[in-house]
C-alpha positions as CSV (number, residue, x, y, z in Angstrom):
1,X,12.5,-52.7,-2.5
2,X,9.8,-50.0,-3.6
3,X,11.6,-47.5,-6.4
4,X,11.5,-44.2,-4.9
5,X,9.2,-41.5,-6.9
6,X,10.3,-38.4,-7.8
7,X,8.7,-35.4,-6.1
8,X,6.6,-34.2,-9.6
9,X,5.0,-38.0,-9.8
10,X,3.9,-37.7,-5.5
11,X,2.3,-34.3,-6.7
12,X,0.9,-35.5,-9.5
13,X,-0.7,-38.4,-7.5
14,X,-1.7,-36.0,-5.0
15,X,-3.5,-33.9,-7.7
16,X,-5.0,-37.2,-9.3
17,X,-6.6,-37.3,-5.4
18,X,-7.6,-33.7,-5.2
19,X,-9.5,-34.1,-9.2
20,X,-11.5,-36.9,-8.0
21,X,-13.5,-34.5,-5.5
22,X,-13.1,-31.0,-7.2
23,X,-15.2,-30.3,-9.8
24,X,-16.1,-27.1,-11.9
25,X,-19.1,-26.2,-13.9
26,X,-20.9,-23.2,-15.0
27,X,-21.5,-21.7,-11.6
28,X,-18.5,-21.9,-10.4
29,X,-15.4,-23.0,-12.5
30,X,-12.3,-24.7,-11.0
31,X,-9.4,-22.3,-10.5
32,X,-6.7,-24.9,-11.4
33,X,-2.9,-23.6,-10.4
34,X,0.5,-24.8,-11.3
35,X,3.9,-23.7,-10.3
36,X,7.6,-24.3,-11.3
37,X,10.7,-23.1,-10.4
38,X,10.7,-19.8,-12.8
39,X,7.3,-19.2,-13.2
40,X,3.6,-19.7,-11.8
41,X,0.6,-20.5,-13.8
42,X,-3.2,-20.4,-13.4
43,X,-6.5,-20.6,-15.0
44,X,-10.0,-21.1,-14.8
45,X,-11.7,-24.4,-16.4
46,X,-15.5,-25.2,-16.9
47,X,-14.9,-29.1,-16.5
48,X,-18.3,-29.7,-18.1
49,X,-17.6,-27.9,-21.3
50,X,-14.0,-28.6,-20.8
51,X,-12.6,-25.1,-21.8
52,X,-10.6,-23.0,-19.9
53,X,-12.3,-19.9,-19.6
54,X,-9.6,-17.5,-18.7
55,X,-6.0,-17.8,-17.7
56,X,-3.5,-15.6,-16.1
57,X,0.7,-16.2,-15.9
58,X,4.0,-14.9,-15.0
59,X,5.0,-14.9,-18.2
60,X,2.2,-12.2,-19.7
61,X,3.1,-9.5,-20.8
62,X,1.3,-7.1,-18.1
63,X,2.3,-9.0,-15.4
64,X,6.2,-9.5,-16.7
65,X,6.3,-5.9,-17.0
66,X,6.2,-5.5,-13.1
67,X,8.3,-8.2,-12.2
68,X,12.2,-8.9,-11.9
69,X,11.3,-12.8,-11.8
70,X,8.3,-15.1,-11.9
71,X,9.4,-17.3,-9.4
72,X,8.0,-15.8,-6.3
73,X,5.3,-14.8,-3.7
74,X,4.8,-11.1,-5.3
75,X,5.0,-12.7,-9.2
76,X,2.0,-15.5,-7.2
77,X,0.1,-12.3,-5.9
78,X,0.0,-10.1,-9.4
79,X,-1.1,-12.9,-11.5
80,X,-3.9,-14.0,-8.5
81,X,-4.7,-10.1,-9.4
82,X,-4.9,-10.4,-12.8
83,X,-6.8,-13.4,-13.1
84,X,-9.7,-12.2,-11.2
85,X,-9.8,-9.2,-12.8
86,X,-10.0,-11.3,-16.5
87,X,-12.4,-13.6,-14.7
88,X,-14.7,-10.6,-13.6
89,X,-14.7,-9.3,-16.9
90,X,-16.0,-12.6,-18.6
91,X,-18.9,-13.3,-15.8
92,X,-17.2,-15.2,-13.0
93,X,-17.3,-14.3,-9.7
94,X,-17.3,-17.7,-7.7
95,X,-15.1,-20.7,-8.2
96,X,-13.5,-24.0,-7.0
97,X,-9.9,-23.6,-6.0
98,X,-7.5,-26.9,-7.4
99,X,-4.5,-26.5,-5.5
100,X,-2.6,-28.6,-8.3
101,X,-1.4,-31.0,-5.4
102,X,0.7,-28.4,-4.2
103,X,1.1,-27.4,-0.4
104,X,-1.1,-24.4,0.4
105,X,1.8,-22.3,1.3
106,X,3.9,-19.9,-0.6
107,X,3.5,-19.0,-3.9
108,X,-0.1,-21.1,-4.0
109,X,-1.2,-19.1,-1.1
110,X,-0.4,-15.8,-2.4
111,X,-1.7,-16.9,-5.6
112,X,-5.4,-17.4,-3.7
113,X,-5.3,-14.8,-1.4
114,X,-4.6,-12.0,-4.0
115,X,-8.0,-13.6,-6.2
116,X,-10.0,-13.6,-3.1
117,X,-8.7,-9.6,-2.6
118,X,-9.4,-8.7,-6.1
119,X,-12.9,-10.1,-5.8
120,X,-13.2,-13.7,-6.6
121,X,-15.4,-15.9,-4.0
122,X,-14.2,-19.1,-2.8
């Protein structure tokens, strides 16, 4: 019988298959997200360089302030805000969206949506 895999190792596989397509550079960085129950992450990576050039979470201190919990769609949309505002003040304007293996849904779509509206192109 095949051992049944926890959701986290599907996701990561998922993301594994996502990676082997999505690349950033200096143009235009990967916008990498990841989520957990309490609180949703994200930040942009120049996979040539391998740094991460800005980063945005619920767990900042600007976007905590706003926020009775970082677990949801209005927590996904402030810190889509935020990081496109940090990533407009250090130069970026367009980048690769990495879902993290996640379902484009929810807190992942809100997360996107709010960069796009706040003036990041992809």
């Amino acid at each position: 019988m095949l051992k049944q895999l926890s959701s986290d190792v599907k996701r990561r596989h998922v993301h594994a298959r996502i990676r082997k397509r999505v690349r950033g550079h200096e143009k235009a960085p990967r916008l990498n997200v990841y989520r957990s129950t309490r609180h949703i992450y994200a930040q942009v990576v120049d996979d040539a360089r391998g740094h991460t050039l800005v980063s945005a979470s619920s767990l900042d201190k600007e976007v905590r302030e706003t926020l009775k919990t970082g677990g949801n769609v209005g927590a996904a949309k402030n810190v889509g805000k935020v990081l496109a505002e940090r990533a407009k003040k250090a130069g970026v304007s367009r980048v690769v969206f990495d879902r993290g293996g996640y379902a484009y849904h929810g807190r992942v779509r809100a997360l996107a949506d709010a960069a796009r509206l706040a003036g990041l192109e992809f």
